[in-house]
N, C-alpha and C positions, 0 to 999 in steps of 0.2 A: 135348731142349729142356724147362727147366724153368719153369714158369708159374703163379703165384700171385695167386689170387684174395680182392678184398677180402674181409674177415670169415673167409677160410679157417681153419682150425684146424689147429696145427701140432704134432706129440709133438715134444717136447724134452725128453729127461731121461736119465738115466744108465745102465750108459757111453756116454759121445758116441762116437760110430759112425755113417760114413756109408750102413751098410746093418742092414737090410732098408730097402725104401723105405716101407714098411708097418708101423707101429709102432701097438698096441692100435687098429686099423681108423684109425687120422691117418695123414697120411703124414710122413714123417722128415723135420725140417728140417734133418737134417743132411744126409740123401743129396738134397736140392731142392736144395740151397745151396753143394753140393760142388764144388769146384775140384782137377780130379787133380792131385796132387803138392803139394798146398799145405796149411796149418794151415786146418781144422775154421771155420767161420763162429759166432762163440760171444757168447751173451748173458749172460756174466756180472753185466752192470754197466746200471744205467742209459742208458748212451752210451758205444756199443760201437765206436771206428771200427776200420774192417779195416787193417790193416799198409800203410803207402806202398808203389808200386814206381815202378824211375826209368824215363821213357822217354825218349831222348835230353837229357839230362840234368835232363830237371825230374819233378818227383816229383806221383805222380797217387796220392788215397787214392777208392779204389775204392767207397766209402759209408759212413756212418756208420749205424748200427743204433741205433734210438730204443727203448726197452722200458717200458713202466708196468708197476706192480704194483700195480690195486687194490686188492690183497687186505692190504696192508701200509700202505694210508691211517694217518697218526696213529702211525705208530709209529716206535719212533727210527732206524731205517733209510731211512724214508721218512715226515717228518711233514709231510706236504703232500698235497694232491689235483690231479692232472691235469686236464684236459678234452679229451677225443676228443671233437667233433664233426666226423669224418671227411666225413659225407655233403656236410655244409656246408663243407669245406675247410679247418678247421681245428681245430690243437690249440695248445692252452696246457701247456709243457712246464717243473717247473721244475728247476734245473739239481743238479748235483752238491754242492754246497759243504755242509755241515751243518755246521762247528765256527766258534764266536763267535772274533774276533778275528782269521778270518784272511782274505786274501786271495780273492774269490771268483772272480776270473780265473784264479786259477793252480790253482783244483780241475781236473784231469787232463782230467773232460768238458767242461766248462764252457769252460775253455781251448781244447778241440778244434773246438767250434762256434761259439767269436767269431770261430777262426782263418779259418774255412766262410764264416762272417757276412760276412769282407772281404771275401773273392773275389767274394761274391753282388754284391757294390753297386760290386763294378769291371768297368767295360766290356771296358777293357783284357783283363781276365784270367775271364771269366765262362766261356767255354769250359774253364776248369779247375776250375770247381765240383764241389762231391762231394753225391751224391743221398744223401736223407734217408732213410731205411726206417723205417714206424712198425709195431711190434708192444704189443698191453698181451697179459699175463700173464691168464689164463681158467682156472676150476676143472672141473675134467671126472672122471666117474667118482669124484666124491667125494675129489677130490684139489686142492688151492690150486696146487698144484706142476706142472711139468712139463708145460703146454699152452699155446700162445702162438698167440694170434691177429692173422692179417694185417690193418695198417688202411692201408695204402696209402703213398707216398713224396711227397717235397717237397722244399722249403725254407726257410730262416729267413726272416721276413720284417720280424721286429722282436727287440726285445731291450730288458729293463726290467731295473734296478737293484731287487733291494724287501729290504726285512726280514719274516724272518720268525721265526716264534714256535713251539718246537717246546714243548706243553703239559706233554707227561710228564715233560722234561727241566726244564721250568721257566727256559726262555734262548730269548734272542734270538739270531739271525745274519744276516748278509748272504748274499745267494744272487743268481743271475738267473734270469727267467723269460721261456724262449722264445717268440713265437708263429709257428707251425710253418704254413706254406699247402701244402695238399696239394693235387699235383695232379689234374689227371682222366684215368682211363684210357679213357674213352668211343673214343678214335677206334682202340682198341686193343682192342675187344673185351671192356674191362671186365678184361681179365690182365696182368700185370705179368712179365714177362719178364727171368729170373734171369740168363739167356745175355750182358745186357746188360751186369751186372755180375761177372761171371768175363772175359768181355774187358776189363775195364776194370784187372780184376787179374793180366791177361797183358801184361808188359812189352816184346812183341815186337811190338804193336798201338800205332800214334797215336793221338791225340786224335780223329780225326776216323774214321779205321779204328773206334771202343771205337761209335762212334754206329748202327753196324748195327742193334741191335735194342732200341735206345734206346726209349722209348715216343713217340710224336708232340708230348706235350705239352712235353716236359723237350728237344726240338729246336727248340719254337718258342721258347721261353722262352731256351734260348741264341744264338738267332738277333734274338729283340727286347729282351729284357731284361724289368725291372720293368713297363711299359708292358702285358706282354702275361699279367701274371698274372693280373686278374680274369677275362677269357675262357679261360685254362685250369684253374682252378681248379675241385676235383670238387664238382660238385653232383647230387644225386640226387632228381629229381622224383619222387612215388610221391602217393598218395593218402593222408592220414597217421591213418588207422584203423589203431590195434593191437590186441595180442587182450587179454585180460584176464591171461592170461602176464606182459604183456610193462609191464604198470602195478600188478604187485603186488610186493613181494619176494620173492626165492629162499626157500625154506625152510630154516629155520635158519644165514639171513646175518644181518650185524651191520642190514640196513635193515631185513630182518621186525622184527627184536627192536627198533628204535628205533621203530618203526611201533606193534607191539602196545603197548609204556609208552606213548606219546601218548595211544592209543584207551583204554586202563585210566584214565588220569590226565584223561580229560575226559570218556567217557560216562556220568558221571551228571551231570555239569551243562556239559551241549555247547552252550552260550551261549559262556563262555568260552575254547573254542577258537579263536573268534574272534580275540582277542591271539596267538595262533600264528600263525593264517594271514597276519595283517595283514605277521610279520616275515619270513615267509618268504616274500611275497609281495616285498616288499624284495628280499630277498637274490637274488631270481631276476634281477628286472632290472637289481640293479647287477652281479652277476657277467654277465649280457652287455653289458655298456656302456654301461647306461642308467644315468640321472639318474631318481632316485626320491625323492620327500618321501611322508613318514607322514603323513598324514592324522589320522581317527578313528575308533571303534566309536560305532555306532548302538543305540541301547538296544535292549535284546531285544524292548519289548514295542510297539516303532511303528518296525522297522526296513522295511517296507515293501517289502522284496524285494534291500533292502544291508545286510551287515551290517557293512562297515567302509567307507572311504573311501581314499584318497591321491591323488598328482600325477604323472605320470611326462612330462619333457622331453624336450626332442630336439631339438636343434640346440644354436648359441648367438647371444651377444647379441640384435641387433634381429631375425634370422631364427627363432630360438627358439618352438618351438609348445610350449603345454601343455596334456596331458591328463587330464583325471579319470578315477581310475580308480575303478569301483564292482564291491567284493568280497564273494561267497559264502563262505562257510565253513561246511561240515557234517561233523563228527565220525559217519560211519555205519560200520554193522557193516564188517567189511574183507573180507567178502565176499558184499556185495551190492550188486548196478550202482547207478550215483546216476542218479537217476530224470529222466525227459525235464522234466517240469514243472518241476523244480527249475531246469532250464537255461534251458527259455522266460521261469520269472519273471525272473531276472537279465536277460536277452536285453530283455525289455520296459520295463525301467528304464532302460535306454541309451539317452543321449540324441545329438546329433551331438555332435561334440569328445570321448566316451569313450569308453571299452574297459573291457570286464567280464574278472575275474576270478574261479575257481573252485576251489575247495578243497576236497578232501576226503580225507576217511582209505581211501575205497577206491576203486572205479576206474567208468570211463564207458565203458557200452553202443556195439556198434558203430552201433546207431542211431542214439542221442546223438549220436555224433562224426559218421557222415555228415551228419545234420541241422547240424550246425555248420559243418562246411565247406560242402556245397551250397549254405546259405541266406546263407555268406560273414558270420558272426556275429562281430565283434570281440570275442572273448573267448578269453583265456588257460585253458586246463584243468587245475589240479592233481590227476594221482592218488595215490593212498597211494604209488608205489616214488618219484616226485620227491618229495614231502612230505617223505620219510623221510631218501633220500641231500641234502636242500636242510640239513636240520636237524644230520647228520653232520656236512656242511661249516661250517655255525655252527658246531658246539661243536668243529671242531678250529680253523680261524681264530679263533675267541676264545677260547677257552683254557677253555671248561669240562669239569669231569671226568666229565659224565655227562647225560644228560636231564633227570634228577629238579631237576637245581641251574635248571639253563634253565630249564623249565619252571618253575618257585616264583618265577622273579624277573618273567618274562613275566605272573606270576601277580599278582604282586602291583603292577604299573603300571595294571593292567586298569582298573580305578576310575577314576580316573584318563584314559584313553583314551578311557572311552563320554561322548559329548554329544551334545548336542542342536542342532546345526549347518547350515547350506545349502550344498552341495556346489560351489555357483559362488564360494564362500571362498576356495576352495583354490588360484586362478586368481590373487588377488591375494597371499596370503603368498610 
């Protein structure tokens, strides 16, 4: 019985072989994944589906295999950025298509999981659904290559038309982008049970036969449908203290080295970082589905414990609430904690109706953070590794070729940005 755990870490690399089970101390995804007598389980491609088999005469594809690579963000194999948020149940996946002018349904994957996409939203036929399997690509032993880590299984749950912009290339395309709800293994012990789907690739097994070791959640879900996916969707409660690890960048990844230009290009006048934070503070909440208006910078020398300002909405029409939001931003060494006082000042400028925000180029004390959860502080914490990968995702969604360019034009708005303002403004623009 083969059993995979979220976050597991899997050896995948050459020759594919489904033995030793034991590969450089991972275990082999090939001998977990193995089906005797059958072709190898293989991640060549972004969206892998496994070969149909017919069982009395209709044809069941046994899962589709989802793979990221962020090691290949921005590049013309892949000029896009995913989002795993596994814990919270979902990912943002986007699909196959890279070339302008062509058809983005008929890219091989993309084709594969609109076909996924019907069956999910037909009552009639939802018992012949194909489970999602998410793995991203992980560097290990100093290698970008050949380790894939397990983030859990699902289903489509939406589907968007967009354009996108691949920079290096200098063109536009059409593509789709998934969003993937994953579900929860909770009543399963947190393991994900491979057994399920090697029946599901045994053609001498029914539909209802393949469900033996199904996980609980992907039963209820064929039993009630759309109805029954926010209660199984995975969510992971924890206490949300990380270690200083876990809010810095890798050592000599592309986010150190975008992290260290930032801190070079503002520590001696860390006033103006300020204009950084204000955009990347943007860009956070509209990549999760918020409604954000820019606001302002507060002069350096009567910011009073804000140094920028804006709005963030929620809801709409007459229901619509809006909030001010009031922003820190400190350019500090990037490796030394950001200090407790720094957070109570923010903390103490909040008034009802806002939410604080925090920036900085390096990371926050487990202290800090317990102090912020226990005392239930609305404020957002940026450390130096979001800072870093927020700013990555800028400069490939718009199309710059480098930090230095971003930054000088961020630089040069700045002026411009700082005033002299009352924050209950912001309520009426």
């Amino acid at each position: 019985m083969s059993k995979l755990k979220i976050r597991e870490i899997f050896r995948y690399g050459r020759p594919y072989t489904s033995s030793p089970a034991i590969i450089d101390s991972y275990p082999n995804h090939f001998f977990t994944t193995n089906f005797p007598n059958s072709n190898l389980v293989l991640l060549e491609s972004g969206i892998n589906p496994i070969a149909e088999v017919k069982q009395k005469d209709i044809n069941r594809r046994p899962a589709i295999l989802i793979r990221s690579s962020p090691h290949k963000i921005g590049s013309e194999t892949t000029p896009w950025q995913d989002v795993f948020d596994v814990d919270n149940g979902h990912i943002r996946y986007y699909g196959d298509n890279k070339t302008p002018g062509t058809e983005p349904a008929l890219a091989t994957g993309n084709k594969v999981l609109l076909e996924a996409f019907k069956i999910y939203n037909d009552p009639e036929r939802r018992h012949l659904s194909v489970p999602l399997i998410f793995y991203k690509a992980v560097s290990r032993n100093n290698k970008a290559k050949g380790y894939l880590e397990f983030n859990g299984f699902g289903i489509i749950k939406g589907v968007e038309l967009v354009t996108q912009y691949d920079r290096k290339l200098d063109r536009t395309f059409s593509n789709f982008v998934f969003n993937f709800h994953v579900f929860s293994l909770a009543a399963d012990k947190e393991e994900f049970n491979w057994d399920w789907i090697n029946d599901r690739r045994n053609k001498t097994l029914s539909h209802e036969e393949t469900l033996r070791y199904a996980p609980a959640s992907w039963k209820e879900w064929i039993k009630k449908g759309n109805s029954a996916l926010e209660k199984i969707r995975r969510r992971v409660s924890k206490l949300h203290t990380v270690t200083k690890a876990e809010q810095i960048p890798l050592s000599n990844s592309k986010e150190e080295k975008i992290l260290k230009e930032i801190y070079d290009y503002y520590h001696k006048r860390k006033s103006r970082f300020e204009g950084l934070a204000t955009a990347v503070t943007e860009k956070i909440f509209i990549d999760t589905g918020n409604k954000y208006h820019e606001g302002w910078i507060t002069p350096s020398t009567s910011d009073g414990g804000a140094d920028f300002y804006g709005r963030l909405d929620i809801g709409k029409g007459f229901g619509k609430a809006k909030l001010i939001v009031l922003g820190q931003a400190k350019c500090e060494a990037l490796n030394s904690a950001t200090g407790g006082n720094h957070i109570a000042r923010t903390v103490a400028r909040l008034k009802r109706g806002w939410i604080g925000v925090y920036v900085t180029t390096s990371y926050f004390s487990e202290a800090v953070q317990r102090e912020v959860i226990e005392d239930e502080y609305p404020i957002m914490l940026v450390n130096g590794l979001l800072l870093s990968k927020t700013v990555l995702k800028i400069l490939h969604d718009d199309g710059f070729l480098n930090v230095k360019t971003y930054l000088d034009l961020l630089d040069k708005r700045y002026e411009k940005m700082v005033q002299i303002r009352r924050p209950d403004e912001l309520l009426f623009e």
